[in-house]
N, C-alpha and C positions, 0 to 999 in steps of 0.2 A: 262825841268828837274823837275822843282817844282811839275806841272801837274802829273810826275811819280811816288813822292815821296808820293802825296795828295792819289792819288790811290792805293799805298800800305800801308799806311797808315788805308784808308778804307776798304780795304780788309782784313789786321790783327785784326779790329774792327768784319767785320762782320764773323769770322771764330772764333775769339773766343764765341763772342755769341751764335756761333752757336755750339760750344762745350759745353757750360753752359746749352743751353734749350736742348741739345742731339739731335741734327738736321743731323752731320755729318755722315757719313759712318760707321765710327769707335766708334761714341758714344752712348754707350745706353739711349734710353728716359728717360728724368726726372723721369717718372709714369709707364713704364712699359718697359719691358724686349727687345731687338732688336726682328728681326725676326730670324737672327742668333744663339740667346743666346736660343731661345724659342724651333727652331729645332734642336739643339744640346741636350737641356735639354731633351724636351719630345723620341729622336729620344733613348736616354743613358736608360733612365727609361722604355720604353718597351722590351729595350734589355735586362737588368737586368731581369723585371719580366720575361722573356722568358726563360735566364738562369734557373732558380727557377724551371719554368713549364718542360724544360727541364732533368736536372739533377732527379724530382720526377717521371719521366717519365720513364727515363734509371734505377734508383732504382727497379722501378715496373715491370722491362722485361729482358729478359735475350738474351743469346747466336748473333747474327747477328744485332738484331732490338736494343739493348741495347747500341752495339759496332758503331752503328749511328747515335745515342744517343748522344753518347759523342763526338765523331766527330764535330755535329752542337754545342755539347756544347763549346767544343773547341773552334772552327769559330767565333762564338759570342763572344766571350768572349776575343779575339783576337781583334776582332771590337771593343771594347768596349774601348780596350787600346787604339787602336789609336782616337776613336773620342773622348777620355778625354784627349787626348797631344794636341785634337785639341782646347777642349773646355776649357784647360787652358791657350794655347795662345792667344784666344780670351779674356780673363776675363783678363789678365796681361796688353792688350792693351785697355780695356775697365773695369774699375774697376765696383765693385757691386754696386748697386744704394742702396741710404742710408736708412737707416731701417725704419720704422715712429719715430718721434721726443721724443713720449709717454712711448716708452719699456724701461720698469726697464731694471738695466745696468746685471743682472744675465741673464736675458731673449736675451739680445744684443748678450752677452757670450754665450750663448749657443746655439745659431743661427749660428752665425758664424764657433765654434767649430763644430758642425755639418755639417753644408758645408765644411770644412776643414776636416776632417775624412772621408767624402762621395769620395773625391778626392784623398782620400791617400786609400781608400778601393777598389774605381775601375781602382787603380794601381796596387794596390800588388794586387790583387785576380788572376788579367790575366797573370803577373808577375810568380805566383807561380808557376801555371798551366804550364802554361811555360818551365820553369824552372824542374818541375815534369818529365814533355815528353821528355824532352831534354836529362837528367840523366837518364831515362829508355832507351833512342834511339827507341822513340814508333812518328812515323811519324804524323804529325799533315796537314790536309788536310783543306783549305781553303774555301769550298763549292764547294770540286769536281772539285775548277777554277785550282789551283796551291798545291805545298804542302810547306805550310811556314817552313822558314828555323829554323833550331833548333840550339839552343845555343850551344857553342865549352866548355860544362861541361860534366864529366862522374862521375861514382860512382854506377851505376845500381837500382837497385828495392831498394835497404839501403838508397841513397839520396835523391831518388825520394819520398819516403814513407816520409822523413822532410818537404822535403819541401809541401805534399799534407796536414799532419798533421796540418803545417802553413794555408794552403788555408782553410780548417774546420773551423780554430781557426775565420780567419778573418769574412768568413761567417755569422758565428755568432754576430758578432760584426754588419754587414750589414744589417742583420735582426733587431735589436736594432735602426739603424738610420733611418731604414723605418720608422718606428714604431715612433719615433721621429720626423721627418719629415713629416709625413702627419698628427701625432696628434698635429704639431704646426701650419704648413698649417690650420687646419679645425679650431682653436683656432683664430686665427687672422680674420677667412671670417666670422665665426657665434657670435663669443664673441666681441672679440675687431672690429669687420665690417669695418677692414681699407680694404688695396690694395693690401697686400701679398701677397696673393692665387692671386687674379684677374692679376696682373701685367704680371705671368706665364701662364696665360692660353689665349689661342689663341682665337681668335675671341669675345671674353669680354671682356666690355669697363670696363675701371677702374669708380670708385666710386667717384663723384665730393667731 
């Protein structure tokens, strides 16, 4: 009995250690991002740019080629919802790794507030979209696999045209966190030369 008691004992020792140094399944490395957190992140941000390439795409063309256009714009952007429901239950069960020690606390603020909007942007953007198609009753195709289901809302081209006004609005906002995001990214790898940037990208060892 004792002998069982010694060994769980050791074992609650070596599991939380191994939560502290980020060794477990579920926890992200002290230094740098899981492999999960990494393929979620970078898998979101070329879906977004793609959006982007997209949507400039279907602007620039008209009649059939335009209206397929927005189809994959659709798709994607559908994608996008679920892999951020995915990559915030991953983040819920594995908190952020903490920031460097040195960042004034406006710059802490504003790091955060920007990850926080980035996840409230690639909600409602596909949200809206959504929601747009649904009140038009304009069928929304999957990549051709399925055609996803559309929300039990009506109100026709009048509510649809709100809620896309909303999706513009947010856009814009999203363009601002890029913009934000990578000119804090590039701040931290050339100025401040901590682990920021490094910790997010794949196959680069963090900075001793």
């Amino acid at each position: 009995m004792q002998g069982c008691l010694d060994f769980g004992r050791g074992s609650a020792k070596l599991w939380r250690r191994a939560v502290t140094e980020g060794k477990t399944p579920l926890a992200e490395p002290s230094r740098r991002y899981s492999t999960v957190s990494l393929i979620l992140h970078w898998t979101i941000a070329v879906a977004v740019l793609t959006q982007i390439g997209l949507i400039m795409a279907r602007d620039a063309t008209e009649g059939e080629a335009a209206r397929q256009l927005l189809q994959t714009h659709k798709a994607v952007g559908l994608s996008i919802l679920v892999l951020t429901l995915v990559r915030l239950g991953w983040r819920v069960a594995n908190p952020l790794i903490a920031l460097p020690a040195g960042m004034p606390t406006w710059e802490r603020f504003l790091s955060r507030a920007t990850q926080f909007l980035f996840y409230a942007v690639l909600l409602i953007l596909p949200l809206t979209g959504w929601l747009a198609s649904s009140a038009a009753a304009r069928e929304i195709s999957w990549f051709g696999l399925f055609d996803w289901p559309l929300l039990p809302i009506g109100g026709g081209r009048e509510v649809a045209g709100r809620f896309m006004d909303a999706h513009e609005m947010v856009v814009k906002l999203l363009y601002l966190l890029i913009v934000l995001h990578v000119a804090g990214a590039l701040k931290h790898h050339f100025i401040n030369r901590d682990n920021v940037l490094r910790r997010m990208l794949p196959f680069v060892a963090s900075r001793p």
